[in-house]
N, C-alpha and C positions, 0 to 999 in steps of 0.2 A: 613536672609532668604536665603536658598538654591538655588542656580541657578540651573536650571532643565536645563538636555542637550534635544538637538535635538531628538532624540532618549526614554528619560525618556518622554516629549509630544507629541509623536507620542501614546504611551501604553498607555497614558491617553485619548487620543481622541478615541482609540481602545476600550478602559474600560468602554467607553460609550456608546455602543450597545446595546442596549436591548438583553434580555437575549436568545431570539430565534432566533436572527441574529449574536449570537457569534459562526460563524463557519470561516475555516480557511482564506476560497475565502474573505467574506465582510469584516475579519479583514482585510485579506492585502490590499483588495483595498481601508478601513478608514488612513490606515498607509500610503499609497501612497498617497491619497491627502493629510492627516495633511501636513506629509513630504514636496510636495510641495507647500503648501499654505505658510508653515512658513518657509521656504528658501528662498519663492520671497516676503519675509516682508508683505504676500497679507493684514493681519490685521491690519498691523500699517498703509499700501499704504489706505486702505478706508477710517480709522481716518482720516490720512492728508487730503485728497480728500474733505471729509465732515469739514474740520477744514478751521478756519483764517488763515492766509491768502490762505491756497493751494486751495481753493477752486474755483471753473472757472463755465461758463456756466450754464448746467443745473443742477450742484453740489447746486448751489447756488439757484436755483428756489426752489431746497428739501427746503432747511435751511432755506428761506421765508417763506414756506410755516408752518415752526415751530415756528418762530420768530414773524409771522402775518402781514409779509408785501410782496405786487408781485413788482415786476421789472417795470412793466407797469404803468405809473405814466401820468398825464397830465402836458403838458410840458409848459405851458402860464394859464395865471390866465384868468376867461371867467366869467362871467354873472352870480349870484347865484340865479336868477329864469328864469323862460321861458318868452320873449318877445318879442315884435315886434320893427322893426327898417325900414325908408323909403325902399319902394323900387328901389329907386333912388341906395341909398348906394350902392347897387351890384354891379349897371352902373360905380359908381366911385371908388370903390374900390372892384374887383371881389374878394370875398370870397376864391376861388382856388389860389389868389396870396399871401395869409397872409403867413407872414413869421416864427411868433413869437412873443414875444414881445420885446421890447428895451428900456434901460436906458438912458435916456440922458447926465446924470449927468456924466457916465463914462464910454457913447458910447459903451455900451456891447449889443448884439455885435458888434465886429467893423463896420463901416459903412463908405464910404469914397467916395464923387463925383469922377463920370468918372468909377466906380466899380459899378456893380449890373444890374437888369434886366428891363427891362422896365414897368412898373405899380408893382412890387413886394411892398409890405407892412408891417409895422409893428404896432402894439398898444405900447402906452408907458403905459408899469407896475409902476413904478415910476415917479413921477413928480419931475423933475428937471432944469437945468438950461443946455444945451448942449454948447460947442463951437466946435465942431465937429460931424459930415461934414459939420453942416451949425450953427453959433448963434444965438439959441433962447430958447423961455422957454417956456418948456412942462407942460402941466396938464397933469393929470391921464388919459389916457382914448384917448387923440389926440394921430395922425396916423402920421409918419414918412413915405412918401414915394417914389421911383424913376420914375422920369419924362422920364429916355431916356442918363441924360447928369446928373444932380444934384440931391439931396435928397431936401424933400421940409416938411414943416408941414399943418396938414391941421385936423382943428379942428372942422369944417362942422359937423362930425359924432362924437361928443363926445358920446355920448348918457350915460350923468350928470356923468363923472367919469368910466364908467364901460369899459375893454375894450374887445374889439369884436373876438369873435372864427371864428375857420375857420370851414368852411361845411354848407352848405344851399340849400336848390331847390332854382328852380325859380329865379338865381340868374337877375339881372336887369329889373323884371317886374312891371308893374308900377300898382301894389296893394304893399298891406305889405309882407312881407317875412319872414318867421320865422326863430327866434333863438334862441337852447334850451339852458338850462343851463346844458353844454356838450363841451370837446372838444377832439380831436384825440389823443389815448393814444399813449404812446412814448415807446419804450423796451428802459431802462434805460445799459447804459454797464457795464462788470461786474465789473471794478473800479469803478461807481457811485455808483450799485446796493451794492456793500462793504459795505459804507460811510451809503446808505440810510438803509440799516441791521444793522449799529454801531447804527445811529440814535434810532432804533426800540427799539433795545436793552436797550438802556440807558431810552426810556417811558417805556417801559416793568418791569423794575429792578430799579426805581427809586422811592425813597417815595413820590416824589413829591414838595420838600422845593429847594431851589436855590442851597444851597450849593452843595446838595446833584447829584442835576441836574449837575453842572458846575463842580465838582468832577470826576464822570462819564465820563461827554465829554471830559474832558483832557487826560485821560486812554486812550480814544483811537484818537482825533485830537490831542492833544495838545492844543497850543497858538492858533489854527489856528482857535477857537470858542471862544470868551471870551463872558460874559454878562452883564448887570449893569440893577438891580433895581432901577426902578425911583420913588422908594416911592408910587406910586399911581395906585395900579393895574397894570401895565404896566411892561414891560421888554425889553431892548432894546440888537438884538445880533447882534454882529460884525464878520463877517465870513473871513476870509482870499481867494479868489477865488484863489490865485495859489496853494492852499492844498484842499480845500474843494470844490470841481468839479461838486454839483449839483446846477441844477436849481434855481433860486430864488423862483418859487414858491413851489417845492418840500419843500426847507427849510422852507417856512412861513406854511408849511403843517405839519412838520415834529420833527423841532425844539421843543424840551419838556420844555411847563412850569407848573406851577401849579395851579389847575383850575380855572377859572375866570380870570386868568390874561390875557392882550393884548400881543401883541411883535409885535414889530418891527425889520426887519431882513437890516441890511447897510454892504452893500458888498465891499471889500476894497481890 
């Protein structure tokens, strides 16, 4: 194939005038921009821009918006219908203090007596076993919280598993207080929103079968996804947290399996 000079696509860009606009002013001024468009690389600079990795900010809101996923993600797992919970709760644990939620199993995120704010809170996502900042053992759904001086648990407000969003009226009034099945969406940054666009991609462009899924993810995490089918509808993924940067529940949102199957997401 012949390399076209500078020069030979600038007359091509010229050549492309409609026929009533081939006079000498709009050619030269089609030749002055070709000329400077493809000097300052400006075609290949938008590629990059809209490509992996160069892409940044609101480059990447475009590409979501092609891919079928927004940046805006909820950042803690919350309640999948609308219900009521004491109105007490609010007295004990104000709704404006919720933090997030917390792992016990491998104190994510870190939490340490003598650090934190005074009534500040978190739901445990997982139930596990903690030995820091204090030894005990968490169900789904108990509240991690600071006293002032220590973190303490406090299982009062399980309410059967589910754990509790933040936002509510009326917080500490002594009827019910509602709580929808809702919680405050996060702007993901653009090294998660990357990750959570790989994610899209790979349900988007997948058939659907495991291999083909785990295939995929390695293309673009690597090691840092692996899976194992358990024989039984189920699939369980093992995520790497110092390569794969988002959320726990993004991934249990996100993570592609094949339909009807469960998963469970263990972060390591």
């Amino acid at each position: 194939m012949a390399v076209l000079s500078l020069t030979d696509l600038c007359d091509r860009y010229v050549a492309l005038l409609a026929s009533q606009y081939q006079q000498p002013n709009a050619q030269r001024q089609i030749a002055l921009w070709a000329k400077q468009f493809l000097a300052d690389n400006f075609i290949q600079s938008v590629q990059s821009a809209y490509n992996f990795p160069g892409a940044q900010g609101t480059q990447l809101d475009v590409l979501g918006k092609y891919i079928g996923v927004t940046r805006f993600q909820a950042p803690s797992a919350h309640p999948p219908f609308f219900g009521y919970f004491p109105g007490s709760f609010g007295a004990a644990h104000a709704p404006a203090n919720y933090q997030g939620t917390w792992v016990p199993g491998t104190n994510t995120p870190t939490l340490a007596n003598g650090v934190g704010t005074n009534g500040f809170w978190y739901a445990v996502q997982v139930a596990g076993v903690s030995t820091s900042p204090i030894s005990n053992t968490f169900a789904q759904g108990d509240i991690i919280w600071y006293n002032g001086s220590v973190w303490a648990r406090d299982s009062t407000y399980n309410a059967n598993g589910y754990n509790i969003p933040a936002g509510t009226a009326n917080v500490g009034a002594v009827y019910d207080t509602p709580y929808y099945a809702m919680a405050p969406l996060t702007a993901l940054s653009d090294d998660q929103y990357i990750q959570l666009l790989y994610l899209q991609i790979v349900r988007n462009a997948s058939n659907g079968s495991l291999p083909d899924i785990l295939d995929r993810l390695q293309n673009y995490f690597g090691t840092a996804i692996s899976l194992v089918d358990n024989l039984n509808m189920t699939v369980t993924y093992t995520v790497t947290q110092a390569v794969v940067i988002l959320p726990l529940t993004v991934l249990q949102n996100f993570l592609p399996v094949p339909a009807g199957v469960a998963v469970t997401v263990n972060l390591v």
